[in-house]
C-alpha positions in Angstrom: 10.1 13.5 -24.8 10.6 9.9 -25.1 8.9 8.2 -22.0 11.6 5.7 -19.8 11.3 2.1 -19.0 13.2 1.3 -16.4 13.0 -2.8 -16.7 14.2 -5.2 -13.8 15.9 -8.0 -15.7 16.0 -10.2 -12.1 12.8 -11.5 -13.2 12.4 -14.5 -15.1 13.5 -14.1 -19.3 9.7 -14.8 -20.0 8.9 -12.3 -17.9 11.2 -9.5 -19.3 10.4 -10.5 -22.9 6.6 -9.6 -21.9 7.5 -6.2 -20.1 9.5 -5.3 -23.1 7.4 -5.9 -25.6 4.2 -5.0 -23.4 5.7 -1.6 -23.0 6.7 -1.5 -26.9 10.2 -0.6 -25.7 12.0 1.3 -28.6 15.3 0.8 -27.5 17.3 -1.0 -24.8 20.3 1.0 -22.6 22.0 -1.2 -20.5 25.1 -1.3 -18.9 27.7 -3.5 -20.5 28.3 -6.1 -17.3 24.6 -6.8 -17.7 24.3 -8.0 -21.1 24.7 -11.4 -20.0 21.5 -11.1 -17.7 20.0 -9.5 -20.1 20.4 -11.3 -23.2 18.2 -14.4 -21.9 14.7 -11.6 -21.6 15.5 -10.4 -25.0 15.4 -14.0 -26.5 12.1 -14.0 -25.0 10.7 -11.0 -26.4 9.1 -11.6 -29.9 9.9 -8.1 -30.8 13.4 -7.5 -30.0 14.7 -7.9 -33.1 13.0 -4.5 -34.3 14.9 -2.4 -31.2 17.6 -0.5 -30.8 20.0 -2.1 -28.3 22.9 0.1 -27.0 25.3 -0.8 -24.8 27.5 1.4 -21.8 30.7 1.5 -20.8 31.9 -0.8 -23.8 30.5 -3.5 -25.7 28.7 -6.6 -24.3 29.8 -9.6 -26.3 26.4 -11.4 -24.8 24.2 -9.0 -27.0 25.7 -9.3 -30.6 23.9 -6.9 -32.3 24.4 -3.7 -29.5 25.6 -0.6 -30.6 28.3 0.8 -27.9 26.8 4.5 -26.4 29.8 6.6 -26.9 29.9 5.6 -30.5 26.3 5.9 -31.1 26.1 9.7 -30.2 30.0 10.6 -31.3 29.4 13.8 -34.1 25.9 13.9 -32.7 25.6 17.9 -31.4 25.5 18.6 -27.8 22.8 20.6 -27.3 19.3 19.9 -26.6 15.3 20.8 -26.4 13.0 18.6 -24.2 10.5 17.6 -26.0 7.7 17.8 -23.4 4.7 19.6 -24.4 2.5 19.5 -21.8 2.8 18.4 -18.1 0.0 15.8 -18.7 2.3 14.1 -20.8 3.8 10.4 -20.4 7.3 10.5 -18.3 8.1 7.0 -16.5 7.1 3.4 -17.1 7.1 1.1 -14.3 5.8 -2.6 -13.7 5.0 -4.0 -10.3 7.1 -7.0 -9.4 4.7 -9.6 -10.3 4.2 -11.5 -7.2 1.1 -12.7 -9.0 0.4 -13.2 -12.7 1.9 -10.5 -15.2 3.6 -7.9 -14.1 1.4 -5.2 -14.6 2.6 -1.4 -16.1 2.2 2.0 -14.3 3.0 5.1 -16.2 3.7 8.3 -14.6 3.1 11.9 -15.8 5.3 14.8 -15.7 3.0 16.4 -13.3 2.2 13.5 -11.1 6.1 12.8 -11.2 7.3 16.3 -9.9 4.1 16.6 -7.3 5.6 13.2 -5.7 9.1 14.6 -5.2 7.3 17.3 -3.4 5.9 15.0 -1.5 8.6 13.2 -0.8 10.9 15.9 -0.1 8.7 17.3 2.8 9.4 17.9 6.3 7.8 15.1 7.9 8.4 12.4 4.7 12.3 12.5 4.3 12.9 16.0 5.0 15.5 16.4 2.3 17.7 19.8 2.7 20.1 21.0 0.0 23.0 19.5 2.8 21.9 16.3 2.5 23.7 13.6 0.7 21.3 10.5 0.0 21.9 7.1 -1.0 18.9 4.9 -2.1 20.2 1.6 -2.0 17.0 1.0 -4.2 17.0 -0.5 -7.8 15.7 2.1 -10.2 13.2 -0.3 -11.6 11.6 -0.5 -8.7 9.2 2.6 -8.0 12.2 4.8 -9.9 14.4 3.8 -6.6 11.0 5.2 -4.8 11.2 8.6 -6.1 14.1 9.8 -4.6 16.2 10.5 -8.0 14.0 13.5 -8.6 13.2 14.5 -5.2 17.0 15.1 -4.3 18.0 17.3 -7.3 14.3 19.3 -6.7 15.8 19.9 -3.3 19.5 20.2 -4.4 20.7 17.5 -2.4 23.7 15.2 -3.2 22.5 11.9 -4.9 25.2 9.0 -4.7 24.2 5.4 -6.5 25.6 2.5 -5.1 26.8 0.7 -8.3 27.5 -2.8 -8.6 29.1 -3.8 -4.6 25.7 -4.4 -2.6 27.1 -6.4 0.0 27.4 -4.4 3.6 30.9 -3.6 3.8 31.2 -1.6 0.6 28.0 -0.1 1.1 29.0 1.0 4.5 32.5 2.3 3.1 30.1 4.2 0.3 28.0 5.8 3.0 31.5 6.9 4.8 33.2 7.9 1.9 30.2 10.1 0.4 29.3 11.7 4.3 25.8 10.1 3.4 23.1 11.7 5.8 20.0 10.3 4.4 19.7 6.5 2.8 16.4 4.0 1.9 16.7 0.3 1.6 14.6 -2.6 2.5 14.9 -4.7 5.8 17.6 -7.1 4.2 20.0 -3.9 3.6 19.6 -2.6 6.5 20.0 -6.1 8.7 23.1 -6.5 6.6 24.7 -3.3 7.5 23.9 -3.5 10.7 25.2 -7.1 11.6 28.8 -5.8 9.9 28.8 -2.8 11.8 28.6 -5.2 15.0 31.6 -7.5 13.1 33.6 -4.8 12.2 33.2 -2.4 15.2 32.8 0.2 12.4 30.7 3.5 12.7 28.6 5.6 10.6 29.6 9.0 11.2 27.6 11.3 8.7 23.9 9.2 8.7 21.3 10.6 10.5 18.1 8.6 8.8 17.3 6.0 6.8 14.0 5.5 5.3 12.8 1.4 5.2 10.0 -0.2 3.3 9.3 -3.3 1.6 8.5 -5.2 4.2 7.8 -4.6 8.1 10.6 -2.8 10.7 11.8 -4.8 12.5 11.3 -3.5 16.1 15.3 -4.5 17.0 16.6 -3.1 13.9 14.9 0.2 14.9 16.6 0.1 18.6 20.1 -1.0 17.0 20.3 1.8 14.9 18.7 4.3 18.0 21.6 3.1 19.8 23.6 4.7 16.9 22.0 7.9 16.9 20.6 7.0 13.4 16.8 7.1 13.0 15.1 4.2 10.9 11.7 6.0 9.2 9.4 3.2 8.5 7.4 4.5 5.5 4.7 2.7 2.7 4.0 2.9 -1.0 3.2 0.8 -4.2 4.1 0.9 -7.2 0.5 2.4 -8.2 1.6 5.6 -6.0 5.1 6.6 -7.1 4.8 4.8 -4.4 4.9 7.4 -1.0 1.7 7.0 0.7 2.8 7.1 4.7 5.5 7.9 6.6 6.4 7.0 10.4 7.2 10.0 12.1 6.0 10.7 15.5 3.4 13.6 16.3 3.4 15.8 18.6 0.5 14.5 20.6 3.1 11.5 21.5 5.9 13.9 23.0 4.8 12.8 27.0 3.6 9.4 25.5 5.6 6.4 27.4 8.0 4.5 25.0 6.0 1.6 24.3 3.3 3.6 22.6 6.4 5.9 20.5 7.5 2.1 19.2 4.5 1.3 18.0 3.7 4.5 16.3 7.2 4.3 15.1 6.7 0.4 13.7 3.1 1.3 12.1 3.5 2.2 8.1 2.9 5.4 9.3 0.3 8.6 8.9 -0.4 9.6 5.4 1.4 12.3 3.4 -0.6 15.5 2.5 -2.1 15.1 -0.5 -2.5 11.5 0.1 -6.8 10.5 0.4 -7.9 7.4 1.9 -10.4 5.1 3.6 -10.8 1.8 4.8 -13.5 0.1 3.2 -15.4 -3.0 4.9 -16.1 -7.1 3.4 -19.6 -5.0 2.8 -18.7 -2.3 1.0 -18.9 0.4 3.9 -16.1 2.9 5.2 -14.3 1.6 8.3 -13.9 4.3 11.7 -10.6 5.4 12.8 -10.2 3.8 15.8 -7.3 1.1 15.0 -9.4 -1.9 15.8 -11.9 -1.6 12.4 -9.9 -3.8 9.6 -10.6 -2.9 5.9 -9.0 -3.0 2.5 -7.0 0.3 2.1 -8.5 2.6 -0.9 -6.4 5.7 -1.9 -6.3 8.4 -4.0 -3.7 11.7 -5.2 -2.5 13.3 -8.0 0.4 10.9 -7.9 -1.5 7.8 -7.7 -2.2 6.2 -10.9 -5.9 5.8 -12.2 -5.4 2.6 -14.6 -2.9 0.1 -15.3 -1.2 0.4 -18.4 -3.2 -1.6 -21.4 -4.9 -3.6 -19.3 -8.5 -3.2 -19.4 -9.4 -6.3 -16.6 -6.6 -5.8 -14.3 -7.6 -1.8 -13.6 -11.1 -3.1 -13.6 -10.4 -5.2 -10.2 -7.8 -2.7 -8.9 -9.2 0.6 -9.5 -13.5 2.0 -8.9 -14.0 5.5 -8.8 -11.3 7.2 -9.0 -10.0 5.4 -5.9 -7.1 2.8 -6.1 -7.8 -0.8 -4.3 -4.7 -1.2 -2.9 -5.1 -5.2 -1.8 -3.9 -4.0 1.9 -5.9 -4.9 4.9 -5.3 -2.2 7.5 -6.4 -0.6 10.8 -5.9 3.7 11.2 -5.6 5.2 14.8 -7.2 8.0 16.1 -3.3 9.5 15.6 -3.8 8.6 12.0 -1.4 6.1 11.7 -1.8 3.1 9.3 -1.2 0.1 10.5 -1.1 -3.4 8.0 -2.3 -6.4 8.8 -2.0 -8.3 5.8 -1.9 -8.3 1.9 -5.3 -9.7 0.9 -3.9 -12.6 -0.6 -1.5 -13.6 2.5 -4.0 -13.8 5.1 -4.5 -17.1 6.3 -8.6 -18.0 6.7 -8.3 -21.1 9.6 -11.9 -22.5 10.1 -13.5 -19.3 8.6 -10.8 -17.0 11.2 -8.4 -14.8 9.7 -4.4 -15.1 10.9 -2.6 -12.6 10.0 1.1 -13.7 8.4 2.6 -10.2 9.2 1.3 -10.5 13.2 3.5 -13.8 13.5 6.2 -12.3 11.5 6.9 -9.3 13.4 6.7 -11.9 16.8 9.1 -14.6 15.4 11.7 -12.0 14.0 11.4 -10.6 17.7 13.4 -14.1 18.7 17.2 -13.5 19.3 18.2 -16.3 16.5 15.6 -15.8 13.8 17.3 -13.6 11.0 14.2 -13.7 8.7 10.5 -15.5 9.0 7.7 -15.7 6.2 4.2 -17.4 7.5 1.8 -18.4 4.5 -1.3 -20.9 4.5 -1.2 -24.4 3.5 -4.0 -27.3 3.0 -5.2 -29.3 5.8 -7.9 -31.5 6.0 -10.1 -30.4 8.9 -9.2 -26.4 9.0 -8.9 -26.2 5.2 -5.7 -23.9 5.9 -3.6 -23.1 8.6 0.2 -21.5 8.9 3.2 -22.7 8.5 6.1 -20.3 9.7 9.7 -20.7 7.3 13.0 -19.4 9.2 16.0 -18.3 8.5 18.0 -18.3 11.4 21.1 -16.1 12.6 25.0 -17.4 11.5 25.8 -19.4 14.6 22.4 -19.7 16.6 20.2 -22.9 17.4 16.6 -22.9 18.3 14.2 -25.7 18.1 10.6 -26.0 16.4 9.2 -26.2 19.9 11.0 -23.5 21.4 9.5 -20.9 18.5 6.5 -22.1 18.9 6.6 -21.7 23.1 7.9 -18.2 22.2 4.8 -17.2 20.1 2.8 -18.9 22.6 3.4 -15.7 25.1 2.7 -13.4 21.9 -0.4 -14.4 19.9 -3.3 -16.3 20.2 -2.9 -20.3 20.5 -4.8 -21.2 17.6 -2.2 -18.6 15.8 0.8 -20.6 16.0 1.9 -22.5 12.9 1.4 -25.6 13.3 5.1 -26.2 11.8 8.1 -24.1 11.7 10.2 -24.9 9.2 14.0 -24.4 8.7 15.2 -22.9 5.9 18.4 -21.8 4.2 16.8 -18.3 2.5 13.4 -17.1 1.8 12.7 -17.0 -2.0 12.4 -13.2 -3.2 11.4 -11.2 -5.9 13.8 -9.1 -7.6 13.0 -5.8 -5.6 13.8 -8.3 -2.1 10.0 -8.9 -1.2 9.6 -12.0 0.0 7.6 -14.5 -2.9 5.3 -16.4 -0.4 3.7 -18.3 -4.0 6.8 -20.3 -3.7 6.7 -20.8 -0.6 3.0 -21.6 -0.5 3.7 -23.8 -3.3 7.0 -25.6 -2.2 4.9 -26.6 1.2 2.1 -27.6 0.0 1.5 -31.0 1.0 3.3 -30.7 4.6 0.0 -31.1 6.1 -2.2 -32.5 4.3 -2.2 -35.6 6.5 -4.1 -32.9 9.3 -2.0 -35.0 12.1 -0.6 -31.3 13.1 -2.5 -29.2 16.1 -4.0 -25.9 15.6 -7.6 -24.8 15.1 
């Protein structure tokens, strides 16, 4: 009956100490070769010294006062009664990655936890069948490796973790060895098995779908992996949803449709899952048409979508009204129904009162044969008061100037759009479930314009 925690120790000790003791953790599992990554958060936690702390697969010198698992239960009995008493009752902790201030804490119900793996097992989310193997090459803390750990036994599929080697050629050995047919990653997993695929001249045999979120599709990712006869499924969620809200899958009414139009439906976030309420909700408060042209904040609501943040009174006063979830998305819907992103909230760039949209110029630099990865974010300047700045990351072996980007967005978005530098970079920060962490970013690059010398308007 005990409710689990599942804490992502990749974020800063402070920041693990205050998830710990926020949640009023009890006691700590952890594997034994991450003590040492561990051990800095609970220095940081106040009340650590009052928890249990038990360590698997052997003891981890790092964390002196752990008790080793298989001790800990040896001559306990082997039998047991779940102590759940009612469906309503507390199951699952989990904190958003903190991309801004604390992280904040979701808890899950029983109910809302086995409704979600309903959702997520159906037909047109990832369709899983009792033949299915699947691999999320997900951390459990984030979103409880998005559902998938109880959708797959719900469904009696295979469940295979991918354990400590996350670099592409063991994970593509992995998928080989366990005749994976379903997987879920972000972009960066995905990019990485693909560009050793192409190295290696290797194959995936058994995968027929991967699911990818975290960040946009990237449209040449999808057409490698085509080209394969493996489908990427572009699909969105938050931590505050369990976190499936859409899936990309395309309807029926797009069967005759030319191939342009099934790429974008395909690179959209998707069309919302049954169950799954929503509307777009304008800078004035009223509800946005469905015509894929009308922007507005994203509000949702389902019975796997939570209604307040965990103790925290002024954070669920800004995020949630009504019963209805402020998801900090501003989106377009289609007539189809699909959902389109332009931008978080806090990442749009406002240029001489005109909104840029970071993802737009994203999606149009990755499109560039020698970009590997590219974050936009707004930065100072004098006469505009912000304006973008694009950071790449480019492919192992490729060249490309600043002005040769720029002339390659020029044939792609409007001209006061592009940056007004492009910067070259050796990685994009991220946050410990691989989302890019544009603060830094905004923070790092500052003052690189603040002389208002650069073009744009």
């Amino acid at each position: 009956g005990a409710v689990l925690h599942t804490a992502n120790i990749r974020l800063f000790p402070e920041q693990v100490g205050y998830v710990l003791d926020h949640a009023e953790d009890r006691a700590v599992f952890f594997d034994s070769s991450l003590g040492a990554a561990l051990a800095p958060g609970l220095a940081a936690s106040p009340k650590s010294a009052q928890r249990i702390l038990v360590s698997m697969g052997g003891h981890a010198p790092a964390v002196e006062r752990a008790q080793d698992y298989e001790e800990l239960i040896a001559g306990e009995p082997d039998t047991f009664e779940p102590g759940v008493q009612d469906e309503w009752d507390a199951a699952i902790l989990c904190y958003t990655s903190a991309t801004t201030g604390d992280p904040k804490g979701v808890l899950y119900t029983h109910r809302s936890t086995v409704i979600h793996a309903y959702a997520c097992s159906a037909g047109d989310a990832l369709g899983l069948r009792e033949r299915d193997a699947i691999l999320p090459i997900v951390p459990m803390f984030h979103v409880n490796a998005w559902g998938i750990p109880f959708a797959a036994p719900m469904t009696g599929a295979k469940i295979v973790f991918p354990g400590p080697a996350m670099d592409p050629k063991s994970l593509i050995a992995l998928l080989e060895q366990e005749r994976v047919t379903c997987s879920a990653g972000v972009p960066t997993v995905w990019l990485g098995i693909r560009d050793e695929l192409r190295r290696s001249g290797g194959k995936l045999a058994h995968l027929e779908r991967f699911v990818i979120g975290g960040s946009a599709l990237p449209a040449g990712l999808m057409h490698d992996f085509d080209a394969m006869g493996i489908t990427a499924i572009h699909a969105w969620g938050m931590t505050e949803s369990s976190p499936i809200g859409t899936v990309s899958r395309v309807k029926s009414a797009l069967e005759d449709a030319p191939p342009e139009r099934v790429d974008h439906a395909r690179l959209t976030q998707g069309v919302f899952v049954p169950g799954m309420q929503w509307k777009l909700v304008g800078p004035e408060g009223q509800e946005q048409p469905r015509d894929g042209k009308s922007v507005g904040e994203l509000w949702i609501r389902a019975p796997w979508v939570a209604a307040a943040y965990y103790q925290d009174e002024k954070a669920s006063a800004a995020a949630f009204k009504d019963g209805w979830f402020r998801t900090g998305d501003i989106c377009t819907v289609d007539e189809l129904g699909y959902l389109q992103i332009v931008d978080r909230a806090k990442d749009l760039v406002k240029s001489g009162g005109e909104w840029i949209s970071s993802v737009d110029l994203e999606n149009a630099l990755m499109g560039h044969p020698a970009v590997k990865e590219a974050a936009v974010v707004g930065v100072p300047h004098e006469k505009w008061v912000e304006r973008p700045i694009a950071c790449v990351v480019l492919r192992e072996g490729t060249t490309v100037t600043e002005g040769e980007l720029r002339g390659w967005l020029a044939e792609r978005v409007a001209k006061w759009w592009i940056p007004d530098r492009v910067l070259f970079i050796d990685a994009i920060p991220r946050t410990g479930v691989g989302k890019f962490r544009k603060r830094d970013l905004r923070e790092r690059f500052a003052d690189v314009l603040v002389s208002g010398a650069a073009s744009g308007g």
